[in-house]
N, C-alpha and C positions, 0 to 999 in steps of 0.2 A: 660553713660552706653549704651552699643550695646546691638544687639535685641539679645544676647543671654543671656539673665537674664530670656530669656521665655523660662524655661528648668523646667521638674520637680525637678528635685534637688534645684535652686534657687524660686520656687512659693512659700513656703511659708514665706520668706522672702521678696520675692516684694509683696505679697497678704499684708502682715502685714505692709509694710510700704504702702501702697495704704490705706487700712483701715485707719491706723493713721491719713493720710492727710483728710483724706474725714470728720473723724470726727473731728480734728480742723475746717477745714470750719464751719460745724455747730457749733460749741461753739463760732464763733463769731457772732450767732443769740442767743435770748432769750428764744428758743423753747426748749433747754435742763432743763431751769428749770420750765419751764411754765408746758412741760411732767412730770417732777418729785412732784407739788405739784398737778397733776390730780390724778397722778394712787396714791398720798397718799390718798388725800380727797376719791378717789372710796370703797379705803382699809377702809375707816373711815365708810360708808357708808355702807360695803356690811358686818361688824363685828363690830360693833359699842361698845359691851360689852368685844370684846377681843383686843380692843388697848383703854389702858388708859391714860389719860392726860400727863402723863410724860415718854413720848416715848422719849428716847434717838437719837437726830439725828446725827450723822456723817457729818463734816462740809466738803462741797466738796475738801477742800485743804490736807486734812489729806491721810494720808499713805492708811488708811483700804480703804477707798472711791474707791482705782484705784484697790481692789482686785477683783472683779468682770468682768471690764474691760479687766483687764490683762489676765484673765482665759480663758474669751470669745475670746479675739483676740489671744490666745495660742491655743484654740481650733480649732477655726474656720482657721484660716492662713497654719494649718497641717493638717485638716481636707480636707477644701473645694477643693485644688487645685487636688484631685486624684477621684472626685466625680464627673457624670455623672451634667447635668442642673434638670434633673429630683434628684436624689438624695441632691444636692446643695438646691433644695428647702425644702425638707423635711427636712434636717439635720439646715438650720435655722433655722424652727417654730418649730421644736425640742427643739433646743437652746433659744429661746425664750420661749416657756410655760415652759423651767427650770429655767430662770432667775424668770421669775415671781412668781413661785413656793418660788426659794429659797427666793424671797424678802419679801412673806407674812410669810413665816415660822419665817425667823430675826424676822418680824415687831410683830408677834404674841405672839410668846413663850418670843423671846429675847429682845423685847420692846426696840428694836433700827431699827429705821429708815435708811438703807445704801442704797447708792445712785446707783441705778442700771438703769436709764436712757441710760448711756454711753454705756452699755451693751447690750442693746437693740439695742440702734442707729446702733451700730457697726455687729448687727446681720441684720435688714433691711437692712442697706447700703449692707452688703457683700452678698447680693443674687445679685444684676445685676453687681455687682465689678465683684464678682466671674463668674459670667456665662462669662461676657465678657472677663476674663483673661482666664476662659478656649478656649475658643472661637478663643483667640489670639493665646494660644500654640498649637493648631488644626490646624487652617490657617499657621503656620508656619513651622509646621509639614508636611504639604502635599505642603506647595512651597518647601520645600527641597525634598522631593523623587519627584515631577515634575521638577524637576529641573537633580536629577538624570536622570530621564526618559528621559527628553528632550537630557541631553547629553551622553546618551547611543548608542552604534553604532546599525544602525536598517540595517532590512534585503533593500540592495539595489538593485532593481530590476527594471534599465532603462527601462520605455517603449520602443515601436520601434518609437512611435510618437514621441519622444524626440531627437532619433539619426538623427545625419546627413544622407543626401543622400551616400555622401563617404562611409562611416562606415557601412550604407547596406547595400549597392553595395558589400562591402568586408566580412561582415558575410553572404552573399546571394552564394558569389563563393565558400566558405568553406565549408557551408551547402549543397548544391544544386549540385555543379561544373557544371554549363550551360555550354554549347558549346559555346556561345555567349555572349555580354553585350554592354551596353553602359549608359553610363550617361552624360548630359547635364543639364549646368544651364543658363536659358533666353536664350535657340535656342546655346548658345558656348557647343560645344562638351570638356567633362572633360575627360572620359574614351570611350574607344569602340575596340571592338572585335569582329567579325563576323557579324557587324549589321552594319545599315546606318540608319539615320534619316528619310528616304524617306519610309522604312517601317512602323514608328511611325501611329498608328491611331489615331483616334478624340478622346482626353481623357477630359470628358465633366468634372468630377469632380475628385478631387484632395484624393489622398486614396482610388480611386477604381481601383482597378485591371482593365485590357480588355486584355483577351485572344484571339489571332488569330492561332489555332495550333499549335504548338510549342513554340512559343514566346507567352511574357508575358508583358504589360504594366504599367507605373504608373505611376501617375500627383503626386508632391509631394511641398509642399511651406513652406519655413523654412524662416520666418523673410517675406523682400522684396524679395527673390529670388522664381523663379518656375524651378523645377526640373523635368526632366524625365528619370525616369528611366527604361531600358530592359533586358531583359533575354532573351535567347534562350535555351528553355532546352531539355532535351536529348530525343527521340522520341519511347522512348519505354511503359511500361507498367505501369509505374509509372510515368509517366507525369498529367495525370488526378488527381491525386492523390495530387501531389505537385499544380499541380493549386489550388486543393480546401483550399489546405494548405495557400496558398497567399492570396484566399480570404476572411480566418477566423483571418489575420493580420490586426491590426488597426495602418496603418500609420501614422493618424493622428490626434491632440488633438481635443479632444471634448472640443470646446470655452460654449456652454452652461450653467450654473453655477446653481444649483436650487435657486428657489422662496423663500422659506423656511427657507433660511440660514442665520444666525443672527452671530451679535459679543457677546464673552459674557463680553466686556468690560464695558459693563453697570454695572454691577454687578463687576467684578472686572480683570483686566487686570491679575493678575494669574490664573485666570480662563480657559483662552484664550491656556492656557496650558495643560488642563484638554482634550479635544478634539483630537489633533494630538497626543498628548502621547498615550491616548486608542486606537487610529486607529493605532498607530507602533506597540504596542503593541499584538492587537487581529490580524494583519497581518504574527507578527511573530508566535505566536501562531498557525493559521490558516495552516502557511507555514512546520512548523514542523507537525502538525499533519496530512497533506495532504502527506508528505513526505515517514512519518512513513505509511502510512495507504495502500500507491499505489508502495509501496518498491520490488522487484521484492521476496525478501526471506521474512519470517516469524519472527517478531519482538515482545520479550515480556520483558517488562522492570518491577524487582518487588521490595519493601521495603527491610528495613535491616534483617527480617524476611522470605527474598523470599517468601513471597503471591505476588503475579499475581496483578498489578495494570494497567497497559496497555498491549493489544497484538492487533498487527492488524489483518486484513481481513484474512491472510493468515494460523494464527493458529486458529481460527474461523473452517475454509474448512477442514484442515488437520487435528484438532482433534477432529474436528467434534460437538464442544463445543460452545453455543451458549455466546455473550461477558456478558450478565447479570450472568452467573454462571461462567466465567472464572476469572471475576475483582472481586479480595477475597480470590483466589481459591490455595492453597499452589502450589507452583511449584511440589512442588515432588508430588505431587498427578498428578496432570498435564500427569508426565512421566511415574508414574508406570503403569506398563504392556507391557511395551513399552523398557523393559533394552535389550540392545544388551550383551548374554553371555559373550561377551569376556572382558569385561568393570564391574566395580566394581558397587555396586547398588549406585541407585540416590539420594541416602540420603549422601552416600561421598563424591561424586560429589557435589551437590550443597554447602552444609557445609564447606567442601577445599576453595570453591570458593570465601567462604565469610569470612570465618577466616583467614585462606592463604594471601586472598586478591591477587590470582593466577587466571590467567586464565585458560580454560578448553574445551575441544573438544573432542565429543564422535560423534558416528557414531550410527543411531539407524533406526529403521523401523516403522511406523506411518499408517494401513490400505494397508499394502503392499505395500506403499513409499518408497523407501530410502530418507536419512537425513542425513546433519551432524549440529548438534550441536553446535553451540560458544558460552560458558559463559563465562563473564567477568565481572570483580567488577564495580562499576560505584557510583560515589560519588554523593549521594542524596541532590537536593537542599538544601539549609537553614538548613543543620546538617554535622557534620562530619563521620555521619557513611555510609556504604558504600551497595547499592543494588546489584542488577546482569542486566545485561543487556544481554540477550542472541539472536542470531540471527542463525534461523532455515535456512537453502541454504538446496531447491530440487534440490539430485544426480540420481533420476531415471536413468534418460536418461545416465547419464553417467554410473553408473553400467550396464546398459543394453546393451551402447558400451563395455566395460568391458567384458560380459557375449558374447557379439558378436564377439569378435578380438579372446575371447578363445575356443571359438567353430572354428572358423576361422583356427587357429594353427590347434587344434585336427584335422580337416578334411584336412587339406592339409597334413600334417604330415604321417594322418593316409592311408583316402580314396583315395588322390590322388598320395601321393608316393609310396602305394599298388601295383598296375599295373605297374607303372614304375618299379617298380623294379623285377615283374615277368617278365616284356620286357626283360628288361636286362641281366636277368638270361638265360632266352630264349635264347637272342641275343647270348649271351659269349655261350650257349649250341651248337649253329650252327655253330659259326666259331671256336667249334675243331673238329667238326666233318661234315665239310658241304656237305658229300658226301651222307649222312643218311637224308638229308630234305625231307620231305615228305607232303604231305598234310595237315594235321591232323597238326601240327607245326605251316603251315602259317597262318590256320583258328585261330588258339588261338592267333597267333600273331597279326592279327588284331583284333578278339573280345578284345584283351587286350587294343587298341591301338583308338578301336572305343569306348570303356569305359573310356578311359585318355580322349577325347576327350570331352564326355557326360560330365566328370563331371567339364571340363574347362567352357564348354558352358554354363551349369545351372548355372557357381558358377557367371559368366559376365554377365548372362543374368538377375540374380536377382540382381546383382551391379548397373547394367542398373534401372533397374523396380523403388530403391532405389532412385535412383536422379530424377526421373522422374516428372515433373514440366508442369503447367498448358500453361505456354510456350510452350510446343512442342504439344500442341493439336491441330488439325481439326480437321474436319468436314468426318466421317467416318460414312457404312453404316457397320451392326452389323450382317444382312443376307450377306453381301458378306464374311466378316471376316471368318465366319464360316463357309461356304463355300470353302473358301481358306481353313484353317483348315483340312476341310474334306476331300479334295485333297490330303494333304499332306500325310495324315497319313493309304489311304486307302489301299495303297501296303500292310501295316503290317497287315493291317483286312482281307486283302482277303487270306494271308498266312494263316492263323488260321479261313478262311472259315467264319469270323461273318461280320454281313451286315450292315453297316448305315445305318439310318431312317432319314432324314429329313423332318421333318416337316415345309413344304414352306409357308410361310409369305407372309407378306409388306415389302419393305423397311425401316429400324427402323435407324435416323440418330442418330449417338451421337457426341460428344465433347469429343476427345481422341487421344491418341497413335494408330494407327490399326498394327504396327505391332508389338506393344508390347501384345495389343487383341488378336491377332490372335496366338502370342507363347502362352498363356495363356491358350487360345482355346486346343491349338497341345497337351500341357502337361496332359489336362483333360482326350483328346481322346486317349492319347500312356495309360496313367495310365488305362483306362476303355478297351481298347484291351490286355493290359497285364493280365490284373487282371479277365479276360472274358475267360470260357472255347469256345471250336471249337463249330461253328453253331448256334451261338447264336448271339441274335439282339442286337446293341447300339441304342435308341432312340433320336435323339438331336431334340429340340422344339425350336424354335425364334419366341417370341411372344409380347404384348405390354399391360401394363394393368396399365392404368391409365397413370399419367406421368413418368412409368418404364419400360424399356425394359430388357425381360426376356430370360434366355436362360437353359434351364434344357437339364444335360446329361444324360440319364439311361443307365446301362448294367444289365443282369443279371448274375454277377460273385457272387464272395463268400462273399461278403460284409463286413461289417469293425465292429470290437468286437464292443461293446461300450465302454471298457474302453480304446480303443483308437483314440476314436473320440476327447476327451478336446487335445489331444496333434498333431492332423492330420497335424495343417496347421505349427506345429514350425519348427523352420530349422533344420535340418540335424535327423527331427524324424523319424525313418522308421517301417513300422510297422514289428511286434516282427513275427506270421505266415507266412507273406511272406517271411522277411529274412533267417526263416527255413524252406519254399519251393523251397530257392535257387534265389528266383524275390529280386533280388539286386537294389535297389534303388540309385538316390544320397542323399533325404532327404530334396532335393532343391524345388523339383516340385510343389509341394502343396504350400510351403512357397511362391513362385515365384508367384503363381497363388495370391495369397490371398493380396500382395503387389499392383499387376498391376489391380487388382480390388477396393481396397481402395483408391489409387492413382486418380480412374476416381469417386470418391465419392461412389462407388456401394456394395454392402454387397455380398458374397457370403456364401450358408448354403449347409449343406450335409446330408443325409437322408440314414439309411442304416440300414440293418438287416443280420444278420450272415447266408448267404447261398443262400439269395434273390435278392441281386442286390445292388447296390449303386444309388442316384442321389446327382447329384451334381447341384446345380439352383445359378444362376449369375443374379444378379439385379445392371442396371445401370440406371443413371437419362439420358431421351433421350435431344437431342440437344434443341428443342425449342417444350415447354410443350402445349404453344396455336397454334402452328401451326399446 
C-alpha cells in the first residue's frame, strides 16, 4: 500500500483496519476479560437488587457479542478521521459513557450480560490511533502544496553581487553610456576604452566605489579572481547623481550569515521547506504589491460584485478617498459625479464590463483632472468568476497640450495672418496704382508690418521662456536687468510724457536667464506705458526681503476689472476694455511674463483697482540666501 491510502476518502477504512489490528494484539493478553468480570462485579456492587442471580451471559464466541464492537468501530472509523484532536477526544468519551450506559441498561432491564469490553478497548485505543492518523494526513497534506511551492517558478531577481564583472561592465554601458571603460582580471586588461590602468587608484576594499571626477572605480572578486572595474562618465549635470547611484549598488555578497539560524531538521527534514517557500513567497507578494503601489497610473482591482478591494496611492490623491473607506466601497459609487456627458452612466459601464466580460474605456474628469479610464475583466484567484481591473492614466498634461496646439492654430490662423493680409491688400493696392503713394499708406504699412513682427517675437519669445532649463542659468544681477529694461523702453514713456521712478537698491544676485528677465522686465514696462495716460509716474522698486528679491511695477493707468484678473496671465487673453479702446494686444505678454518667472522658482501677483493704477510685484529666490 502507498502513502496514498492517507486520503479522506480512504480514512475510514485504514482507521478501521488499524483499530482492528490494535485490538487483536490485545486479545492476545488476559486483560480483555480480566476488564469484562470488573466493570460486571462494579455493576453487581453499585445495583445489587437490580441484577439477579440468573443474568444471562453472552458467550464471547457468539454472533450478539461482536454487535457492540461492530457499531463502535462503524462509528468511530467514519466519524474520527474528519474531526479536529480536540473534537476526536470528546467524541470518544462520548462513545464510551454510551457503551457503558448501554451495557447497564442490557444488564438491568434485560438480564443479560453482553460483552462490551472490546467496545471500549477500541474506543481508548482510537483516541492516539486517530490523532496520529489525523496528524499523518496533515503532514502529508502540507508536503504536497510545499512541494508545489518549492517547484513553483519564483520572481527571479539576480543580485548585482552575483553577476560577473563582464555582465556589468555591459548593463553599466546600456544603462549609463560612459564615454570610457575598462575592465581587468589579476592586473590582465579584458575590455578598455578611453582609459588606462595607470589612472586606476588605490581601491582599499572590494565593492566600494572611488570617485575621481568623472571616472568611477571598483575592486570586485568573484571566486580566485580580482577584478577592476572603470567608467568614465559623461561630465555634465547628472554625473553626481549617477555616482551616488553607484554607491547605493551592492556588488558584493554579504559572507556574514546570522547567529540565530537553525536547521529545522531536527524536527523534520520537510520542514526545511517550510522557510524558503514563505520567503518566495512573501517576496513575491511584497514585489507585486510594491509594484502595484509605485505604478505611474492609478490601479484599483475589485470582486465579481465590483466593490473596491485594492487601489493604490494614486486613487487615494485623485479621489481624494482615504484607503479604509475605499476597500468595500462599490466601484460605481467611487465614479458617480464624476460621468463625462458624452458616455453612458457608470452603472453600464461597469455591469457590460462584467457580464460582457468586455473591456472598457471612458474619458472622465476627477477635481479638474483629466483621466482615461481602462476596465477590464480580470479572472479572480481560486474561482471562475470574473472582477474588473481597471487602471486610471493622468492626461492633464496632454489635454492641456491639446488646448495649447488649439489656441496655437486659432492665433496664427487668426492674429497673425490678419496683418498679412491687410499687407497684402495694401501691397496689390500700390502696385495698380503707384503714382497715388502717399504717406499715410507707408505709415500703416509699416504699423501693419511692425505688428507681424510683435506678434512673431512674443509667440518665440514665449517658446523660448517654455524650454527654459536650469542649465542656462548664471549668476545675474536683478538692479542691472532692470535697469537695462528701463533703457529700453524709455523712448516710448517720454513719447506719452510719463516718468520712470526708480527706486536704487544693492545689488541683488540671482540664479537665471538675465535676458529672458530682462524681456520680462520690457513686457511689464511697454504693458504699464501703454495702459498709463500722458504725465503720469511709473514706479519700479528693487528690493530684498529676506531670502526674496523683489521688484514691484506701479502705474497710474486705468487698472484691471476684477473679473479679469483670474484670467490675466493665460495665453492669448486680452483684456475685453482695452480691445474696445483700440490697445490691441497679442495676449502673449502676461503669459510670457508669468512662465520666465516660474521657470526661476519665483511667483509673480498683481494688485489693481478700476481707474487707480496697477502693480505688478515679482518675487525671486536670490542666488545665495547666507551670503
Amino acid at each position: 500500500m502507498t502513502k496514498d491510502w492517507l486520503t479522506i476518502k480512504n480514512a475510514p477504512l485504514a482507521l478501521g483496519l488499524l483499530l482492528l489490528l490494535s485490538l487483536f494484539l490485545f486479545q492476545s493478553e488476559e486483560l480483555p476479560d480480566r476488564l469484562e468480570h470488573w466493570l460486571y462485579d462494579q455493576a453487581i456492587a453499585s445495583w445489587p437488587a437490580a441484577v439477579s442471580d440468573q443474568v444471562a451471559t453472552i458467550a464471547p464466541d457468539h454472533w450478539a457479542a461482536f454487535i457492540p464492537s461492530v457499531a463502535v468501530l462503524v462509528v468511530l472509523a467514519s466519524l474520527l478521521p474528519r474531526l479536529t484532536p480536540t473534537y476526536i477526544l470528546i467524541a470518544c468519551l462520548t462513545t464510551i459513557g454510551l457503551s457503558i450506559s448501554g451495557y447497564l441498561l442490557v444488564l438491568i432491564y434485560l438480564q443479560i450480560q453482553l460483552p462490551v469490553i472490546n467496545a471500549l478497548l477500541l474506543t481508548v485505543i482510537a483516541i492516539p490511533i486517530a490523532i496520529g492518523f489525523r496528524l499523518a494526513m496533515t503532514n502529508r497534506f502540507l508536503n504536497a502544496h510545499l512541494d508545489d511551492m518549492a517547484s513553483a517558478p519564483s520572481l527571479s531577481l539576480p543580485q548585482p553581487a552575483k553577476r560577473q564583472p563582464a555582465q556589468l561592465l555591459e548593463h553599466f554601458q546600456a544603462l549609463l553610456e560612459p564615454e570610457g571603460w575598462l575592465l581587468s582580471e589579476n592586473g590582465e586588461l579584458l575590455q578598455i576604452h578611453g582609459m588606462t590602468m595607470a589612472q586606476s587608484p588605490h581601491l582599499p576594499e572590494t565593492g566600494q566605489w572611488v570617485h575621481q571626477l568623472n571616472q568611477s572605480w571598483v575592486k570586485l572578486e568573484r571566486g580566485s579572481s580580482t577584478y577592476v572595474l572603470g567608467l568614465t562618465l559623461r561630465n555634465d549635470l547628472s554625473r553626481e547623481v549617477t555616482q551616488q547611484y553607484l554607491r547605493r549598488l551592492e556588488l558584493e555578497a554579504d559572507t556574514i550569515t546570522g547567529s540565530n539560524q537553525y536547521s529545522a531538521q531536527a524536527f523534520s527534514p520537510r520542514l526545511e521547506k517550510i522557510q524558503p517557500a514563505n520567503k518566495r513567497l512573501s517576496q513575491m507578494q511584497s514585489f507585486i504589491e510594491h509594484s502595484f503601489e509605485h505604478m505611474p497610473d492609478g490601479i484599483i482591482v475589485t470582486d465579481e460584485l465590483a466593490v473596491v478591494r485594492f487601489a493604490n496611492r494614486h486613487i487615494e490623491d485623485w479621489f481624494r478617498e482615504p484607503m479604509p473607506s475605499l476597500s468595500g466601497m462599490p466601484l460605481i459609487k467611487l465614479l458617480q459625479g464624476h460621468d463625462p456627458k458624452e458616455n453612458p452612466p457608470w452603472h453600464e459601464v461597469v455591469s457590460e464590463t462584467l457580464t460582457l466580460n468586455e473591456s472598457r474605456k471612458v474619458n472622465l474628469k476627477v477635481h479638474g483632472r483629466d483621466f482615461i479610464l481602462h476596465l477590464a475583466p480580470v479572472t479572480l484567484p481560486g474561482d471562475s468568476q470574473s472582477g474588473i481591473i481597471a487602471n486610471l492614466a493622468d492626461i492633464s498634461e496632454l489635454r492641456e497640450q491639446q488646448r495649447q496646439h488649439r489656441q496655437v492654430i486659432d492665433f496664427i490662423s487668426h492674429d497673425v495672418r490678419s496683418p498679412l493680409v491687410s499687407q497684402l491688400a495694401l501691397i496689390e493696392q500700390l502696385k495698380r496704382d503707384p503714382s497715388n503713394i502717399n504717406e499715410h499708406q507707408i505709415e500703416q504699412l509699416g504699423k501693419l508690418a511692425r505688428r507681424s513682427y510683435s506678434l512673431a517675437e512674443e509667440f518665440v519669445n514665449l517658446a523660448r521662456a517654455e524650454q527654459l532649463s536650469e542649465t542656462r542659468f548664471y549668476d545675474c544681477d536683478l538692479l542691472a536687468i532692470v535697469e537695462n529694461a528701463r533703457d529700453s523702453v524709455i523712448e516710448q514713456a517720454h513719447e506719452k510724457h510719463i516718468r520712470l521712478e526708480l527706486n536704487d537698491t544693492d545689488d541683488l544676485w540671482l540664479q537665471g536667464n538675465a535676458e529672458l528677465l530682462e524681456r520680462a522686465v520690457i513686457n511689464l514696462l511697454t504693458n504699464a506705458i501703454q495702459y498709463s495716460p500722458p504725465n503720469t509716474t511709473i514706479t519700479i522698486q528693487v528690493y530684498q526681503a529676506g531670502h526674496i528679491a523683489g521688484l514691484a511695477i506701479a502705474d497710474e493707468g486705468s487698472g484691471i476689472d476684477e473679473s479679469e484678473l483670474p484670467y490675466l496671465f493665460d495665453r492669448y487673453h486680452r483684456q475685453r476694455h482695452n480691445e474696445i479702446a483700440g490697445n490691441h494686444g497679442t495676449g502673449l505678454g502676461l503669459a510670457f511674463v508669468k512662465t520666465v518667472v516660474e521657470k526661476h522658482k519665483g511667483k509673480i501677483y498683481v494688485d489693481s483697482l478700476p481707474g487707480e493704477g496697477t502693480t505688478f510685484t515679482l518675487k525671486l529666490p536670490i542666488a545665495d540666501p547666507m551670503g
